[in-house]
Residue frames as qw, qx, qy, qz and C-alpha x, y, z in Angstrom:
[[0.350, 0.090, -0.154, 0.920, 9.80, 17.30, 1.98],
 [0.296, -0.537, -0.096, -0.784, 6.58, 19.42, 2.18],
 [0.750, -0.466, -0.468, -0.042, 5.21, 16.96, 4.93],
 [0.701, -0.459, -0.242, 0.489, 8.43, 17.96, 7.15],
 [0.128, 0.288, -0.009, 0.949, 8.47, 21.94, 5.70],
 [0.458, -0.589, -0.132, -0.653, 4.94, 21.83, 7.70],
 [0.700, -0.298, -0.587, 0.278, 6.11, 19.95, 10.50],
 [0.568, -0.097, -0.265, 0.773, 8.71, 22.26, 11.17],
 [0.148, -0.429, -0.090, -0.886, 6.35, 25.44, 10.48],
 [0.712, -0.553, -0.419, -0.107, 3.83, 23.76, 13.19],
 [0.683, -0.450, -0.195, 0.541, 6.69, 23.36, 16.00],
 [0.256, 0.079, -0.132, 0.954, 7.61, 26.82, 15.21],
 [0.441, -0.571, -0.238, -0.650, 3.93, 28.48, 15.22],
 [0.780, -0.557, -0.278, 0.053, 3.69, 26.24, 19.19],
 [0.641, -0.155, -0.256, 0.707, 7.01, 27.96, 19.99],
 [0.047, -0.289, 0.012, -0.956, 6.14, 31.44, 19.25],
 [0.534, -0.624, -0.466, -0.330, 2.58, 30.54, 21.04],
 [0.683, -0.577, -0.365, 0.257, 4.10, 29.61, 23.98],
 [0.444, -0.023, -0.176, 0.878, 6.79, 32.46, 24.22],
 [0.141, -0.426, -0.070, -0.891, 4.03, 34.91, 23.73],
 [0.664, -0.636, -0.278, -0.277, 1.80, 33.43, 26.67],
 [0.588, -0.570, -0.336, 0.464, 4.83, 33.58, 29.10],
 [0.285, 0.319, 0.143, 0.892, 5.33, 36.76, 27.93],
 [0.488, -0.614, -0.434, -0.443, 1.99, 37.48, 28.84],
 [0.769, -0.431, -0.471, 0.042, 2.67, 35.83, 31.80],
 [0.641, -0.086, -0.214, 0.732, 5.68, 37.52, 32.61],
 [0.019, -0.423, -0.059, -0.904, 4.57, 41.32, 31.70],
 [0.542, -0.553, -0.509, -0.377, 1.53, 40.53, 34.07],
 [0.784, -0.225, -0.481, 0.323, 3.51, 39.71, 36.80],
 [0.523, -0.197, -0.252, 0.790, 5.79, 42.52, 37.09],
 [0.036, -0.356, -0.206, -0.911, 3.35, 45.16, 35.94],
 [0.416, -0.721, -0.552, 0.040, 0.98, 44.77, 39.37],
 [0.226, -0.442, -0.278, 0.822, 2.88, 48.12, 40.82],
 [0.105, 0.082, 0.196, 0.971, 1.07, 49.85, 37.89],
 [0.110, 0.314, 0.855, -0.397, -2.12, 52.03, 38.47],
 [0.112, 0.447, 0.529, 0.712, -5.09, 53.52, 36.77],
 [0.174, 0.082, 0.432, -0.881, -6.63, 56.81, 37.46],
 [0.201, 0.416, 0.887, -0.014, -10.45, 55.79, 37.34],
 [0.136, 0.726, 0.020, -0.674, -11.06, 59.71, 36.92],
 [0.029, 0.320, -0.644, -0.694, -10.12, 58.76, 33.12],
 [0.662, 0.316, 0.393, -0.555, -13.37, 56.92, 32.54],
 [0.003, -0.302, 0.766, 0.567, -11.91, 54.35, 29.87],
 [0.168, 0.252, 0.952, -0.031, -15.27, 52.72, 30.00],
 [0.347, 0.609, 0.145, -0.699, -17.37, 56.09, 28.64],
 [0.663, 0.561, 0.466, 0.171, -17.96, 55.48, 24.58],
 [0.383, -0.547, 0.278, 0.690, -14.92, 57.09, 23.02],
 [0.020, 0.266, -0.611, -0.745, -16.17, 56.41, 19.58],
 [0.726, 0.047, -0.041, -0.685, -18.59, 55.38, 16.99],
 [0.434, 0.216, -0.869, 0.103, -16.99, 51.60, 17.26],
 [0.006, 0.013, -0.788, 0.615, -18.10, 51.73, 21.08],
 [0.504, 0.128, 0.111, -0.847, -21.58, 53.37, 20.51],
 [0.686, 0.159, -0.460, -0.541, -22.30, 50.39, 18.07],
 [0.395, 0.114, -0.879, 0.243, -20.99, 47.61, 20.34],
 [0.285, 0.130, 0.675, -0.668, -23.43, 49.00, 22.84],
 [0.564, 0.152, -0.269, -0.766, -26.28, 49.04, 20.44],
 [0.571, 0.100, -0.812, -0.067, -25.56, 45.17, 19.48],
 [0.118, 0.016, -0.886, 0.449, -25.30, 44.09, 22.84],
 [0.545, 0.110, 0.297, -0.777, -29.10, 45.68, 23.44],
 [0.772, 0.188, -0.253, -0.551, -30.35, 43.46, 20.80],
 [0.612, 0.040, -0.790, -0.014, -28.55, 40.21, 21.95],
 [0.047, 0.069, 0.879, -0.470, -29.73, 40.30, 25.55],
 [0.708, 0.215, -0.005, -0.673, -33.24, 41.12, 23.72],
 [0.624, 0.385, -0.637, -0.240, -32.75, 38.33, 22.11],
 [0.214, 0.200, -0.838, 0.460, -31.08, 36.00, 24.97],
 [0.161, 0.135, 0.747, -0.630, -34.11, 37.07, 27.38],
 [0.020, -0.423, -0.777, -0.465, -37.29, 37.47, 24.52],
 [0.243, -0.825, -0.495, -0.124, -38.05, 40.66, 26.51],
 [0.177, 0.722, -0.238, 0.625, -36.83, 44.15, 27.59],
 [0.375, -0.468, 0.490, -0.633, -37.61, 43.76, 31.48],
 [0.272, 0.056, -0.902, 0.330, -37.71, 40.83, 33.74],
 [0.012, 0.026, 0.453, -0.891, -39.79, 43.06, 36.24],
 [0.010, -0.586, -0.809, -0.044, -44.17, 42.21, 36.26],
 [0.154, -0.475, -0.105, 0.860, -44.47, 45.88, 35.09],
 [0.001, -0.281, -0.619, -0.734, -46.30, 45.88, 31.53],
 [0.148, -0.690, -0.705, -0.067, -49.68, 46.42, 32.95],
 [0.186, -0.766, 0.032, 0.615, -48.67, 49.52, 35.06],
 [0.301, -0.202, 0.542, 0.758, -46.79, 50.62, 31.56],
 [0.042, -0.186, -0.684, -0.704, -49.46, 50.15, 29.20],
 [0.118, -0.806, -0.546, 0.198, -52.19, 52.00, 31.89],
 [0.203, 0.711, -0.042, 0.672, -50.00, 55.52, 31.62],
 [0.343, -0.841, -0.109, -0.404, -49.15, 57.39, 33.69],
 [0.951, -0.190, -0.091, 0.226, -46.15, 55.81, 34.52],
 [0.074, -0.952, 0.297, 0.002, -42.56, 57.03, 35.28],
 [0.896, -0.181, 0.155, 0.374, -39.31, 54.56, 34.54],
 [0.253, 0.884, -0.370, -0.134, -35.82, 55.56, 34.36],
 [0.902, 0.332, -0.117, 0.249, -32.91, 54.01, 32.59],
 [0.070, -0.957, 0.275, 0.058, -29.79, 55.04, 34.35],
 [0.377, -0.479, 0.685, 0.399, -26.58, 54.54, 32.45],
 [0.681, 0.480, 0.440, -0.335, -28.36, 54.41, 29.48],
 [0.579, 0.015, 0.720, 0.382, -25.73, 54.55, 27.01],
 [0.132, 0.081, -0.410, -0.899, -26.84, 55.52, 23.61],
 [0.460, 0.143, 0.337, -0.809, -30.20, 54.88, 24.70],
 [0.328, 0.076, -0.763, -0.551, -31.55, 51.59, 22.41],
 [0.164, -0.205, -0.931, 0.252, -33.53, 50.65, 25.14],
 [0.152, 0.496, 0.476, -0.710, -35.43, 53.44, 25.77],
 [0.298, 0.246, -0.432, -0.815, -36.43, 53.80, 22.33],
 [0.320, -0.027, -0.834, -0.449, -37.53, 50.92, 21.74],
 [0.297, -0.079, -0.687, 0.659, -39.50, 51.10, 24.98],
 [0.179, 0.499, 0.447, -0.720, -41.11, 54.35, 25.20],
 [0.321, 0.004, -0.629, -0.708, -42.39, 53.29, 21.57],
 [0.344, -0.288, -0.890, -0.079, -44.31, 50.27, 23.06],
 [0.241, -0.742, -0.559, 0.282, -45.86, 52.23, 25.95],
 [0.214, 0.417, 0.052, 0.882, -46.20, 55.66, 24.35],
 [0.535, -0.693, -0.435, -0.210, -48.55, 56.33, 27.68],
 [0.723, -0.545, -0.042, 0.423, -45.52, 56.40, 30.27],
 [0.184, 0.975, -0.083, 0.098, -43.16, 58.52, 30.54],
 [0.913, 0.099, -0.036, 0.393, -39.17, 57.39, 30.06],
 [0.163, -0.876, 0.426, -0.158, -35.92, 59.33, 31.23],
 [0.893, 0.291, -0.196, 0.282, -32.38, 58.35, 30.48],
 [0.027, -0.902, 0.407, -0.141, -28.92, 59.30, 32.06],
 [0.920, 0.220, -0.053, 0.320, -25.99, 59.07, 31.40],
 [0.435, -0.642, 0.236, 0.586, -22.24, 60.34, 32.15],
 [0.287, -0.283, 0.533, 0.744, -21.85, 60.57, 28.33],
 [0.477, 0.483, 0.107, -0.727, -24.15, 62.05, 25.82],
 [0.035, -0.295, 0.734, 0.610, -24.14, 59.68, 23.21],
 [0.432, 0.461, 0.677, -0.378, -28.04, 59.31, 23.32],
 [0.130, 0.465, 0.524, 0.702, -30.20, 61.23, 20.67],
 [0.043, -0.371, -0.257, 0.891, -30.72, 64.93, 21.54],
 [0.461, 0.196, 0.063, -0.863, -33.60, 65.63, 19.20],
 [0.712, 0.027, -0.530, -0.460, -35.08, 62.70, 16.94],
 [0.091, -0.035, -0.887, 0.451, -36.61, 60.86, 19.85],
 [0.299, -0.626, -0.704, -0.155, -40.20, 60.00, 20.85],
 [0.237, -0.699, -0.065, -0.671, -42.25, 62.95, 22.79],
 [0.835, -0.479, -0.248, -0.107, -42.34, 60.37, 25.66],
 [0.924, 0.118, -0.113, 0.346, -38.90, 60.38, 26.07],
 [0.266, -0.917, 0.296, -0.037, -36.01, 62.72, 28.13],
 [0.860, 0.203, -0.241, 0.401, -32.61, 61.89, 27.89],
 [0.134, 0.928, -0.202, 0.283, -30.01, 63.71, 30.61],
 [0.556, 0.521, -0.557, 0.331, -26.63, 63.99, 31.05],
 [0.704, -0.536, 0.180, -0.429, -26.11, 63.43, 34.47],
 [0.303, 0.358, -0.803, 0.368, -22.97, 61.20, 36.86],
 [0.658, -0.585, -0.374, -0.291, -24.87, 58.68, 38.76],
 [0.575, -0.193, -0.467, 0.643, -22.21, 58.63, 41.80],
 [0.024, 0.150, -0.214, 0.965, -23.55, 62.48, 42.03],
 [0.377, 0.336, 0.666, -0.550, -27.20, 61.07, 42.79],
 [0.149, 0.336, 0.824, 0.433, -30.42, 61.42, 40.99],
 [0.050, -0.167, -0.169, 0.970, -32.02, 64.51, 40.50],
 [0.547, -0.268, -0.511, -0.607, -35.66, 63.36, 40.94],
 [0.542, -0.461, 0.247, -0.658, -37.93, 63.27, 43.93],
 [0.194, -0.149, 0.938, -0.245, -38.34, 60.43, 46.27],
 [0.393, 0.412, 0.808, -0.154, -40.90, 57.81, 45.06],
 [0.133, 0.588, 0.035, -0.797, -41.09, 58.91, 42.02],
 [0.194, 0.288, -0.844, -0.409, -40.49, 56.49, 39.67],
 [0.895, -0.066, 0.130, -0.422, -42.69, 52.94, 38.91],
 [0.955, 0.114, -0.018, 0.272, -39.59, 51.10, 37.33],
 [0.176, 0.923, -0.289, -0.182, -36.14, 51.78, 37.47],
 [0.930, 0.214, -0.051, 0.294, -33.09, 49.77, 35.57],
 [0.128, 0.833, -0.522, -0.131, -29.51, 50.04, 35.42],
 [0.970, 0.126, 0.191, 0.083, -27.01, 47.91, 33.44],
 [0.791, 0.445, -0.030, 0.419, -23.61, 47.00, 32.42],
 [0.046, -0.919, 0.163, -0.356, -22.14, 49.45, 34.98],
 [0.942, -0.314, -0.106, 0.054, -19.68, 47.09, 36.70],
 [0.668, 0.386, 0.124, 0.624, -17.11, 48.22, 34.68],
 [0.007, -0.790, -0.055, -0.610, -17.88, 52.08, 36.04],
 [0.444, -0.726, -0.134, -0.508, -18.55, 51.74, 39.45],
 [0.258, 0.381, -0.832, 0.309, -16.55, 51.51, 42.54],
 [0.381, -0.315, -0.735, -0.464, -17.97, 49.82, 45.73],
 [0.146, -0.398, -0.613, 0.667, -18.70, 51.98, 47.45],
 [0.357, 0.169, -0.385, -0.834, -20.52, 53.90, 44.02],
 [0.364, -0.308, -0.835, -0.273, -22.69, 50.53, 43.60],
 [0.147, -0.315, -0.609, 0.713, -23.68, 51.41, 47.25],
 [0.001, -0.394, 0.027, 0.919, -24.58, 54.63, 46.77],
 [0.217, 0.047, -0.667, -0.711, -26.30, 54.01, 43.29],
 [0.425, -0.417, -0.787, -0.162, -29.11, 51.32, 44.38],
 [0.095, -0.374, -0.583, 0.715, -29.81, 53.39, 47.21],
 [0.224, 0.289, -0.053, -0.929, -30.44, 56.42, 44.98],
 [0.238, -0.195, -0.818, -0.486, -32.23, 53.75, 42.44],
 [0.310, -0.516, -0.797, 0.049, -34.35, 52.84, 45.45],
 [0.081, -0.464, -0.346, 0.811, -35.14, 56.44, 46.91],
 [0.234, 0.130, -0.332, -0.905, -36.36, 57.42, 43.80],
 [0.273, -0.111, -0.836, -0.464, -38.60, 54.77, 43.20],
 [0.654, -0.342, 0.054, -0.673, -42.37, 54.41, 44.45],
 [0.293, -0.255, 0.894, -0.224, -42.95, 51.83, 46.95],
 [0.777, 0.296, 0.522, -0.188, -44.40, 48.79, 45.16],
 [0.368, 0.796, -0.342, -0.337, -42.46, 50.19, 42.43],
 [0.890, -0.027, 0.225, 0.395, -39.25, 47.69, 40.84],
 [0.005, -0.787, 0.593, 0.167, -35.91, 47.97, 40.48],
 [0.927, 0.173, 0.274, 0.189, -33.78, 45.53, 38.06],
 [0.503, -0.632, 0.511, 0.293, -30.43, 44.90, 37.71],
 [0.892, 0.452, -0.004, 0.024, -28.71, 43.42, 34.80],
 [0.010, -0.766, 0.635, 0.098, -24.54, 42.72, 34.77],
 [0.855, 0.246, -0.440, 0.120, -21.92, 39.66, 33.32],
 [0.858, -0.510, 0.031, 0.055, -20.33, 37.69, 35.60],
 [0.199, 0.765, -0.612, 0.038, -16.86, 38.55, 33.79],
 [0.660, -0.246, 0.704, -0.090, -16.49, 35.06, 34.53],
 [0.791, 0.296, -0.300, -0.443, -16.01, 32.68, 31.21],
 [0.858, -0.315, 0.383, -0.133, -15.87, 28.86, 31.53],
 [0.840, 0.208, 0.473, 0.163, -14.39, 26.34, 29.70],
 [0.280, 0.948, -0.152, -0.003, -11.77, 29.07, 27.75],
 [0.835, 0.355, -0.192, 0.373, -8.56, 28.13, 26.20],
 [0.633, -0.462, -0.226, 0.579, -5.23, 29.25, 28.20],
 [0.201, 0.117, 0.052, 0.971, -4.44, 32.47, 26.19],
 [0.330, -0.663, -0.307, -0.597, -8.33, 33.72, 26.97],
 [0.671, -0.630, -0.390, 0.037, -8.20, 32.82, 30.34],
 [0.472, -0.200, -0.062, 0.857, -4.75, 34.85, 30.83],
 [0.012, -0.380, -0.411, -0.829, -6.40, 37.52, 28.69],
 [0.363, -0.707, -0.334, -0.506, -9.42, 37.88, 30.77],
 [0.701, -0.551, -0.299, 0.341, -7.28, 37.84, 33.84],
 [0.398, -0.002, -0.061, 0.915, -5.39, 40.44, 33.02],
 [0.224, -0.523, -0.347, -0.746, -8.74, 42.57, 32.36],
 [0.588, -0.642, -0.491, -0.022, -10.16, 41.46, 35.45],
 [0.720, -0.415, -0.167, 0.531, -7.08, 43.12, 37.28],
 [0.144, 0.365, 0.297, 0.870, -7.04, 46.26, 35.14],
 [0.417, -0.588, -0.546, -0.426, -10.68, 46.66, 36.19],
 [0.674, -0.484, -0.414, 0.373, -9.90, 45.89, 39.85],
 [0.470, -0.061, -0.189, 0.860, -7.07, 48.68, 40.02],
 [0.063, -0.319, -0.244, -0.914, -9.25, 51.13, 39.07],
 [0.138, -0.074, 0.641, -0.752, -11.70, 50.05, 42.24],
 [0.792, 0.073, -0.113, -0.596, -14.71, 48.68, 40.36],
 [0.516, -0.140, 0.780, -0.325, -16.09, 45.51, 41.58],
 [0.535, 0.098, -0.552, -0.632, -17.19, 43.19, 38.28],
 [0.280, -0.230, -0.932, 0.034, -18.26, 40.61, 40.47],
 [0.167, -0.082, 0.397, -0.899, -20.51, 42.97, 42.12],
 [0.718, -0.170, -0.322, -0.594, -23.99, 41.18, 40.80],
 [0.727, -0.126, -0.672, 0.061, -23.29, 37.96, 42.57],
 [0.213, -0.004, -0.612, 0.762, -22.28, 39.73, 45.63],
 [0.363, -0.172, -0.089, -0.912, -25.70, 41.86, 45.30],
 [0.612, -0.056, -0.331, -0.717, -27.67, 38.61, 44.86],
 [0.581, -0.018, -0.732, 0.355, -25.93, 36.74, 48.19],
 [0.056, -0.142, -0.549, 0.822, -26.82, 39.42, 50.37],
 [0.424, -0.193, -0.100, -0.879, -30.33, 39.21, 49.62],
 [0.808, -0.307, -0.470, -0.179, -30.51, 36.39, 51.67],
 [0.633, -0.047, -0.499, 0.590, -27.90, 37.39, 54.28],
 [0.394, -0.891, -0.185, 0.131, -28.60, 39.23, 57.72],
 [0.081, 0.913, -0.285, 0.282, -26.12, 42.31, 58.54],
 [0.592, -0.735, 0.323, -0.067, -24.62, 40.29, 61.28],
 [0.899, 0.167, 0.346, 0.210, -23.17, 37.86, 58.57],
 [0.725, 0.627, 0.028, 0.284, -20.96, 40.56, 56.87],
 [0.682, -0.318, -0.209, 0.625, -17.58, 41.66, 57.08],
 [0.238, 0.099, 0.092, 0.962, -17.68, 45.69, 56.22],
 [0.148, 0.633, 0.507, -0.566, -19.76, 48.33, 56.74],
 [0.346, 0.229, -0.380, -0.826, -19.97, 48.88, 52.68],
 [0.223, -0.224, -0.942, -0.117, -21.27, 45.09, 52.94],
 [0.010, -0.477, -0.702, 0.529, -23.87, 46.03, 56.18],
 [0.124, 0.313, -0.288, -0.897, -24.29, 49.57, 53.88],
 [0.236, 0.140, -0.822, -0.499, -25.21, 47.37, 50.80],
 [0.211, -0.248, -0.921, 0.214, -27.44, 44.66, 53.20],
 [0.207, 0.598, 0.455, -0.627, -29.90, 47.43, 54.89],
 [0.367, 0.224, -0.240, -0.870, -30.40, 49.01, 51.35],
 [0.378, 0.129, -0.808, -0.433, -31.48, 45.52, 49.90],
 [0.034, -0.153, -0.895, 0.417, -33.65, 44.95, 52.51],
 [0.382, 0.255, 0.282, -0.842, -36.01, 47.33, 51.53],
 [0.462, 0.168, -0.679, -0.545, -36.85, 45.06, 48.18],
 [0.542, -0.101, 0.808, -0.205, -38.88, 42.21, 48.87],
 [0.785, 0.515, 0.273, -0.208, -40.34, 39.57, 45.90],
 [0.167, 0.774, -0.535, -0.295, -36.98, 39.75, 44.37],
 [0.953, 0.218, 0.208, -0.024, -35.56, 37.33, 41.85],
 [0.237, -0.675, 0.532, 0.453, -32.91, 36.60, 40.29],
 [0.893, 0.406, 0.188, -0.048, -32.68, 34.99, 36.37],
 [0.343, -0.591, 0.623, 0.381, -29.06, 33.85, 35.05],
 [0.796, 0.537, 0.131, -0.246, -28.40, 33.11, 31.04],
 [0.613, -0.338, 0.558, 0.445, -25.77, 31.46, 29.28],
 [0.402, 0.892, -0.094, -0.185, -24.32, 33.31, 26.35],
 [0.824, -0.008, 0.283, 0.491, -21.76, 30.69, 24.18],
 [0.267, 0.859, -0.239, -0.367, -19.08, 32.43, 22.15],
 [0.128, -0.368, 0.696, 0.603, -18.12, 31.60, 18.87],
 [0.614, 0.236, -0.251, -0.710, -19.96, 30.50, 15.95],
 [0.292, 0.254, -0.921, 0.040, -18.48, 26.75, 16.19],
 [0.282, -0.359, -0.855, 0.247, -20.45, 25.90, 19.57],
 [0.134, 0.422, 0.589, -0.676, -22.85, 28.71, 19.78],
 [0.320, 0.583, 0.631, 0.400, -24.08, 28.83, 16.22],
 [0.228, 0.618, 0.165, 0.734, -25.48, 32.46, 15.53],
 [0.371, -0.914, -0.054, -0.154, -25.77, 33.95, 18.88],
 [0.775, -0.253, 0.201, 0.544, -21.84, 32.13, 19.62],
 [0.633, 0.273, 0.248, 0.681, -20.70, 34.49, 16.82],
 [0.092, -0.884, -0.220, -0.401, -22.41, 37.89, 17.70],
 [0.510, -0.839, 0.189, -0.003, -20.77, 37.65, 21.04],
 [0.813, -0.168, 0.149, 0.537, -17.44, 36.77, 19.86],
 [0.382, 0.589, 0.334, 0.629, -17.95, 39.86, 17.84],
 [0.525, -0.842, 0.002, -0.125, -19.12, 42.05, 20.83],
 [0.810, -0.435, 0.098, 0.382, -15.80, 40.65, 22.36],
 [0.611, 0.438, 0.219, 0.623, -13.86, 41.57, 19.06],
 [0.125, 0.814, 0.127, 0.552, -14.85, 45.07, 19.49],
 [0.440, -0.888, 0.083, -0.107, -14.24, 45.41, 22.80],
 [0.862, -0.294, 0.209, 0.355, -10.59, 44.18, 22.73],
 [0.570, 0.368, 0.245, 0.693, -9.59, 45.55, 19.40],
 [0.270, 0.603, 0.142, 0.737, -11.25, 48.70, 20.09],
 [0.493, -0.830, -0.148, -0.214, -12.33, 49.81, 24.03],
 [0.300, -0.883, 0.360, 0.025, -9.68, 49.05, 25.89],
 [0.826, 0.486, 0.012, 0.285, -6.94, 48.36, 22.81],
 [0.245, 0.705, -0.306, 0.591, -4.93, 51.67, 24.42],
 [0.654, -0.647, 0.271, -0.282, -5.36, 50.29, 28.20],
 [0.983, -0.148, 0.043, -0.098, -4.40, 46.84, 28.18],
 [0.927, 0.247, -0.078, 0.272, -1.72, 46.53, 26.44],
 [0.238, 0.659, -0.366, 0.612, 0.14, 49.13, 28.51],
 [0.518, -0.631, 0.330, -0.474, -1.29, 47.66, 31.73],
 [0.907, -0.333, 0.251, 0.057, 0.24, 44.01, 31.10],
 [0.424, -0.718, 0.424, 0.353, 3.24, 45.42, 29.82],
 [0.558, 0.350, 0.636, 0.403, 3.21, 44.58, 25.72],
 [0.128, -0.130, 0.509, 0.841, 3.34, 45.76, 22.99],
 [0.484, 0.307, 0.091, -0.815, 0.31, 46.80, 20.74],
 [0.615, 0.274, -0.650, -0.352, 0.94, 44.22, 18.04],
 [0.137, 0.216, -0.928, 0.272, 1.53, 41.56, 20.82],
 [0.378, 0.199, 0.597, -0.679, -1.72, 42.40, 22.58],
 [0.732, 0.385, -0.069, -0.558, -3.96, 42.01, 18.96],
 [0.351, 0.383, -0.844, -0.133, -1.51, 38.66, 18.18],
 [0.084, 0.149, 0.888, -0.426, -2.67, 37.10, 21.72],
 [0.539, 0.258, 0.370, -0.711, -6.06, 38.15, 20.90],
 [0.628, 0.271, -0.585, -0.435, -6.02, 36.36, 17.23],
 [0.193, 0.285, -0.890, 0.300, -5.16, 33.38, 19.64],
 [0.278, 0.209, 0.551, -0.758, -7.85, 33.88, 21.91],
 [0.675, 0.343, -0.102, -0.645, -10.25, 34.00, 18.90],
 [0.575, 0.356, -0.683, -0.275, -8.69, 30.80, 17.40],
 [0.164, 0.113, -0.968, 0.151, -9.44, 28.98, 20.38],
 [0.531, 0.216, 0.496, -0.653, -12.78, 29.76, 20.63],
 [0.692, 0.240, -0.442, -0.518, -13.07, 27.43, 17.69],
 [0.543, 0.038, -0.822, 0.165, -11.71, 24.28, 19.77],
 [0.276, -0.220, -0.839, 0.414, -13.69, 25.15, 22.96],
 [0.098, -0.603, -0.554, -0.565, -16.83, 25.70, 23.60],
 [0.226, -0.027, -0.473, 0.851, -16.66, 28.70, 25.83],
 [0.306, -0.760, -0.548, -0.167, -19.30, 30.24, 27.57],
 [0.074, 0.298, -0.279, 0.910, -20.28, 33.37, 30.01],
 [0.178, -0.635, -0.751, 0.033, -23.38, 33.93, 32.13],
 [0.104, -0.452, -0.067, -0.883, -25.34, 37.47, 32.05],
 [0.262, -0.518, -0.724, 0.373, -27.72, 37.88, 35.59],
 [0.320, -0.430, -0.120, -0.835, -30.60, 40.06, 35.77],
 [0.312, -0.277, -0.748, 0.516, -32.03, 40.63, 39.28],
 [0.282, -0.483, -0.370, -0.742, -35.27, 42.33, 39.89],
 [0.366, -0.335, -0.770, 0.402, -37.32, 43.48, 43.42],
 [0.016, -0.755, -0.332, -0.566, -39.82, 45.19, 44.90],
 [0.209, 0.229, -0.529, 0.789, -39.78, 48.13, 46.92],
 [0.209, -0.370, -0.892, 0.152, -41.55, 47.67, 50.12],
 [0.261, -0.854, -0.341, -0.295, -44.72, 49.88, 51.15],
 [0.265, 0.439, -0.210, 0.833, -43.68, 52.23, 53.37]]
C-alpha cells in the first residue's frame, strides 16, 4: 500500500506540474496586449534585498574573471593622475574596491539611484547621482577608462546609442572603454526555466530595452554601415568605429550547486533574489498569475536546476579610442 500511496502522490505532483506550465503557457499567451511604462524604472534597487544582490554579483564576476577590468590600464592607474568613471555604478562595490588599489587616480560613479555611500568613502572617490540617457556631465576627453555594466535591463536602443557615444566623448583618445552584460540567454534549462526566462525576456522587451544588446554591439564591430538595416544600427556602427584594439572575452557561469559546485550555487542564489525579490511584483502580473503561482513555478525552476546542468554566458568587451 505505501508503494502505490506514492505512486499515486507522484502522478499527482506531474499533473499539477504540467497544469501549472500550461498555465504559464496560457497566461503568456493572452497577456502580449499588456504594457509596461519603462518611466517606472523596475530595474532601480528598490530595497536592501536588491542592493545586496548587486554587491554579490560584483564579487562573482571578480571571481569568474580574477580581475576588476579586462582593459591594459593598470600602469596608467598606478602612475596617477588618472581619471575613470563607473557609470551605472549601483551601490558602488567596484569603485571601492578600486580607488583603494590605485589611491593615485581619481574615480567617479553615477548612477540614477543613490544607493552608493555618501560619506564613508575613500578621498579618491566621487559618487553622483546623475540619468545616463541625460548625458555625462564631464568634458570631452576627459577620462583614461570608462566602464559601464549590467545596464541591459535599463536601456532602450536607442539609450545604448546614445550612452557609448557619451562613454566615448568623454574619454581621452588612447583612453578605453569596457563593456560588461549577460547574454539573458541560458542553455541546457529545464522546460519551466526556459518558459520562465521567456516570459522575462518579453517583459524586458515591452518596456524597449534590448538584453541582447552586447552581442549586437560586438557584431558590428566588424560590420561596415552599408551592412545594416536602421539608422540606430548605422548610429551604433559610426560610434564603434572610433574604438580600435577592441576585444571581446565571454565566460560561462553554471547554476546550481549540483553541476557548478560553489560558484553553480551563488548564481542560483543571485537568480533566487532576483525572482523572489526584483521583479516578484512585475512578473507575475505581466504573465497573468497569481503571486503564489509565480514563486510555485519558480520552486520548479530551482528543482530542475538539480537535474540539468544549466549554464549562462557573461561578455565583457573592451576598446580603444582612436587618436584624434
Amino acid at each position: 500500500m505505501g508503494n502505490s500511496h506514492s505512486s499515486r502522490k507522484s502522478s499527482r505532483n506531474k499533473i499539477s506540474k504540467k497544469k501549472s506550465l500550461q498555465k504559464l503557457n496560457n497566461s503568456e499567451s493572452t497577456k502580449q496586449q499588456q504594457t509596461y511604462d519603462p518611466s517606472s524604472k523596475f530595474h532601480v534597487p528598490k530595497n536592501n534585498n536588491d542592493i545586496d544582490r548587486m554587491q554579490q554579483e560584483h564579487f562573482l564576476f571578480q571571481h569568474i574573471w580574477q580581475c576588476n577590468f579586462s582593459s591594459p590600464i593598470e600602469q596608467t592607474l598606478k602612475a596617477g593622475n588618472a581619471k575613470v568613471l563607473d557609470v551605472g555604478c549601483g551601490p558602488g562595490v567596484w569603485l571601492l574596491s578600486t580607488s583603494l588599489e590605485y589611491p593615485l587616480t581619481q574615480f567617479y560613479g553615477i548612477d540614477i539611484a543613490p544607493v552608493f555611500p555618501k560619506e564613508i568613502k575613500p578621498e579618491n572617490l566621487e559618487f553622483i547621482q546623475s540619468d545616463i540617457t541625460n548625458g555625462i556631465k564631464f568634458d570631452d576627453n576627459y577620462f583614461d577608462f570608462v566602464r559601464m555594466n549590467l545596464l541591459s535591463t535599463s536601456l532602450q536602443e536607442n539609450q545604448w546609442v546614445y550612452a557609448i557615444e557619451e562613454l566615448v566623448r568623454v574619454l581621452k583618445p588612447g583612453g578605453y572603454i569596457e563593456i560588461m552584460e549577460p547574454e539573458f540567454q541560458f542553455y541546457n534549462v529545464g522546460p519551466y526555466f526556459s518558459k520562465l526566462n521567456s516570459c522575462l525576456i518579453n517583459f524586458i522587451s515591452s518596456t524597449g530595452a534590448n538584453v541582447h544588446i552586447t552581442q549586437k554591439i560586438e557584431s558590428f564591430l566588424n560590420t561596415s554601415n552599408s551592412q545594416t538595416s536602421s539608422q540606430t544600427d548605422v548610429n551604433l556602427c559610426n560610434i564603434l568605429s572610433k574604438l580600435t584594439d577592441v576585444h571581446s572575452d565571454t565566460r560561462t557561469i553554471p547554476i546550481g550547486g549540483v553541476h557548478g559546485g560553489k560558484i553553480g550555487t551563488i548564481y542560483e542564489e543571485l537568480l533566487n533574489m532576483y525572482f523572489k525579490n526584483t521583479v516578484v511584483d512585475i512578473l507575475p502580473w505581466y504573465i497573468g498569475t497569481s503571486r503564489e503561482n509565480y514563486l510555485e513555478l519558480w520552486k520548479m525552476c530551482q528543482e530542475e536546476f538539480k537535474n540539468y546542468a544549466s549554464f549562462t554566458n557573461l561578455v565583457r568587451f573592451w576598446g580603444k579610442k582612436i587618436a584624434e
